[in-house]
Short mmCIF file of the C-alpha atoms (twelve columns), coordinates in Angstrom:
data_MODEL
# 
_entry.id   MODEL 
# 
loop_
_atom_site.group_PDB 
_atom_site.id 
_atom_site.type_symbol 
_atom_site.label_atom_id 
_atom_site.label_alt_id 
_atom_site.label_comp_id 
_atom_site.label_asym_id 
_atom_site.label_seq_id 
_atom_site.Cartn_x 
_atom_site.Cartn_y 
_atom_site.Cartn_z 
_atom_site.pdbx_PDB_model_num 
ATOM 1  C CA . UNK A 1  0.000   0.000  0.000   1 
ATOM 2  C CA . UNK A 2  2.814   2.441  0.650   1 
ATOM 3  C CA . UNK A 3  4.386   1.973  -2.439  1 
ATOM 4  C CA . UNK A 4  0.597   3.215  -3.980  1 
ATOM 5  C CA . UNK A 5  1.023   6.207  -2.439  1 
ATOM 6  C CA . UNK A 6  4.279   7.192  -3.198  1 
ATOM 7  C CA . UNK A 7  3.333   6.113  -6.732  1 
ATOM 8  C CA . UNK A 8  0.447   8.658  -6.259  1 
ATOM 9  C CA . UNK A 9  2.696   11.764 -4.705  1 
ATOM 10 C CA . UNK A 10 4.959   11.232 -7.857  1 
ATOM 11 C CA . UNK A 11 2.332   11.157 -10.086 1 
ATOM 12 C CA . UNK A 12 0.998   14.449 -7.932  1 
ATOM 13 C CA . UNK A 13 3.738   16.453 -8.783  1 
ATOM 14 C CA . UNK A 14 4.455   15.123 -12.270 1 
ATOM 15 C CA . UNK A 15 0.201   16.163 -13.678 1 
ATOM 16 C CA . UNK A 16 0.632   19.442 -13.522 1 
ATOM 17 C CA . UNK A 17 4.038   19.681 -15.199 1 
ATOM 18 C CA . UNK A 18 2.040   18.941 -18.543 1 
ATOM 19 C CA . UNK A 19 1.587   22.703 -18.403 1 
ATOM 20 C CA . UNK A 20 5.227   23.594 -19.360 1 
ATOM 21 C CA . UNK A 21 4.152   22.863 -22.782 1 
ATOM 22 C CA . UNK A 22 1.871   24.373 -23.475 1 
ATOM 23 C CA . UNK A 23 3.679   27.547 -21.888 1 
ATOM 24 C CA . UNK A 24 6.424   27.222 -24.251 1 
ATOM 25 C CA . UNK A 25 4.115   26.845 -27.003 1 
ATOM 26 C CA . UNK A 26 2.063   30.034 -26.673 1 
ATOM 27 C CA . UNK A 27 5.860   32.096 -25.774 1 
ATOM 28 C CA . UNK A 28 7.370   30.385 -28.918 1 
ATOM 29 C CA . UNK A 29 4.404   31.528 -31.568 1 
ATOM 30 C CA . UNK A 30 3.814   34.773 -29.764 1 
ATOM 31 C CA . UNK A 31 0.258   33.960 -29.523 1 
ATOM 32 C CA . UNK A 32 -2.922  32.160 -27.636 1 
ATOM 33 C CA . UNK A 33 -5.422  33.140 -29.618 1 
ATOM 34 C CA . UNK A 34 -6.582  29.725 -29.882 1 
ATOM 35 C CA . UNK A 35 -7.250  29.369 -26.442 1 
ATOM 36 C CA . UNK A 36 -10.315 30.248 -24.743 1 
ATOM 37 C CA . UNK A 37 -10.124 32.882 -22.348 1 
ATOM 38 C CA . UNK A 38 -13.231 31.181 -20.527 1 
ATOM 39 C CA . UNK A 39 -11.791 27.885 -20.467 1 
ATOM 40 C CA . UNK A 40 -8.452  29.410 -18.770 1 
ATOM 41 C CA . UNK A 41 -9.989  31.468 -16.131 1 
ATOM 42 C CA . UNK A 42 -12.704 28.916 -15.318 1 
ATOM 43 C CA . UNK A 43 -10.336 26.055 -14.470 1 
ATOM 44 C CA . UNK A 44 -8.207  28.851 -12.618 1 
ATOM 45 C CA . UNK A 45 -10.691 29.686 -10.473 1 
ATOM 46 C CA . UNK A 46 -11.719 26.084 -10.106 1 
ATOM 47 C CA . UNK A 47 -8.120  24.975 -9.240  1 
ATOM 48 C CA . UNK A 48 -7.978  28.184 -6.901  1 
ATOM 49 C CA . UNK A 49 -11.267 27.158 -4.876  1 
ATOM 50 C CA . UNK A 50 -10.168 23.273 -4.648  1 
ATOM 51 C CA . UNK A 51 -6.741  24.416 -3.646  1 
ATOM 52 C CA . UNK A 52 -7.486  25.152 0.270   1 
ATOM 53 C CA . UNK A 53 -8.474  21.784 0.296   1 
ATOM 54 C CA . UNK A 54 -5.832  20.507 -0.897  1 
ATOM 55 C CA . UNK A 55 -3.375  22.635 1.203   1 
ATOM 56 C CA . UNK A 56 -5.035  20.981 4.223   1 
ATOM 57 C CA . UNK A 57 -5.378  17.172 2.968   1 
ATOM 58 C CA . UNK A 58 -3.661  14.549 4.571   1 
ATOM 59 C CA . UNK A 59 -3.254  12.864 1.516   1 
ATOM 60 C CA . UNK A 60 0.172   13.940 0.264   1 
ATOM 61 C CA . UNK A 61 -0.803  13.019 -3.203  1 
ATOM 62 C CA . UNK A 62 -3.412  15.711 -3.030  1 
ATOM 63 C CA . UNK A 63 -1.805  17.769 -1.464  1 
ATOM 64 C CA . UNK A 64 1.112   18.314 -3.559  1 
ATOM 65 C CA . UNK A 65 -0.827  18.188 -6.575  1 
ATOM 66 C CA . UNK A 66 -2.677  21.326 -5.312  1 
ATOM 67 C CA . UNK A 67 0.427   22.696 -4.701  1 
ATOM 68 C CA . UNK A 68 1.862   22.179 -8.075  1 
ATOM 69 C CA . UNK A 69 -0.911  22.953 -10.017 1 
ATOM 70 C CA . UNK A 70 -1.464  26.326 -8.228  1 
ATOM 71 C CA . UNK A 71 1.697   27.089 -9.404  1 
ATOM 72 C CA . UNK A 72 1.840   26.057 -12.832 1 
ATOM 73 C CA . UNK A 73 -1.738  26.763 -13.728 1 
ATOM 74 C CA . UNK A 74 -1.097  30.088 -13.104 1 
ATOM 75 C CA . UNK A 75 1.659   30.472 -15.377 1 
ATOM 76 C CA . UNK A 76 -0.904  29.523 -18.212 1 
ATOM 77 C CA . UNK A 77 -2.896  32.233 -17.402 1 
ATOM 78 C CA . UNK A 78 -0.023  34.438 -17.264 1 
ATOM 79 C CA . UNK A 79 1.525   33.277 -20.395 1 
ATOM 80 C CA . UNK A 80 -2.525  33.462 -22.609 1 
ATOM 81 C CA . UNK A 81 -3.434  36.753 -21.018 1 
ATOM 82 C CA . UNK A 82 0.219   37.879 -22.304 1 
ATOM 83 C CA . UNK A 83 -0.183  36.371 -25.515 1 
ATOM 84 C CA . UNK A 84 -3.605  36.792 -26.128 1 
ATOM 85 C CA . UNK A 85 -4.305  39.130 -29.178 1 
ATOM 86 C CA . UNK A 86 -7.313  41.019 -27.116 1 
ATOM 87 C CA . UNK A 87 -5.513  42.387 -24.326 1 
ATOM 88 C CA . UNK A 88 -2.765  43.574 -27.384 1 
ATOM 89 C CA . UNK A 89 -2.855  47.464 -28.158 1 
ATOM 90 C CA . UNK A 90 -3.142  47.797 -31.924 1 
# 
């Protein structure tokens, strides 16, 4: 069983680094145009209101998932609401 949930804080950590990609693919074409702006700030606010939870779980898994995610989600907004052609000045 321990071995489960080591498998499980690993995996924790590892999810949300599938973000970096996508990060370096909006920086590298200088655009996020084709990514919703209600998709980003709705799972944002989702991961933000799970994320107490998570803080306070005794479930390390969880818990460092929340963690990670936090962090990295958040540089996906950053990155689309810097790349995104609306918030550009013409």
């Amino acid at each position: 069983m321990k071995i489960l949930l080591q498998i499980g804080a690993i995996a924790g950590v590892i999810l949300p680094l599938f973000n970096i990609p996508l990060v370096m693919r909006i920086i590298k074409r200088k655009s996020a145009d084709d990514i919703s702006l209600i998709w980003v700030f709705g799972v944002w606010i989702c991961i933000l209101l799970m994320s107490p939870a998570a803080f306070m779980s005794s479930d390390i898994a969880f818990r460092l998932f929340g963690y990670v995610n936090v962090i990295f989600f958040t540089g996906v907004v950053y990155a689309t609401v810097k790349y995104h052609h609306r918030f550009k000045k013409k």
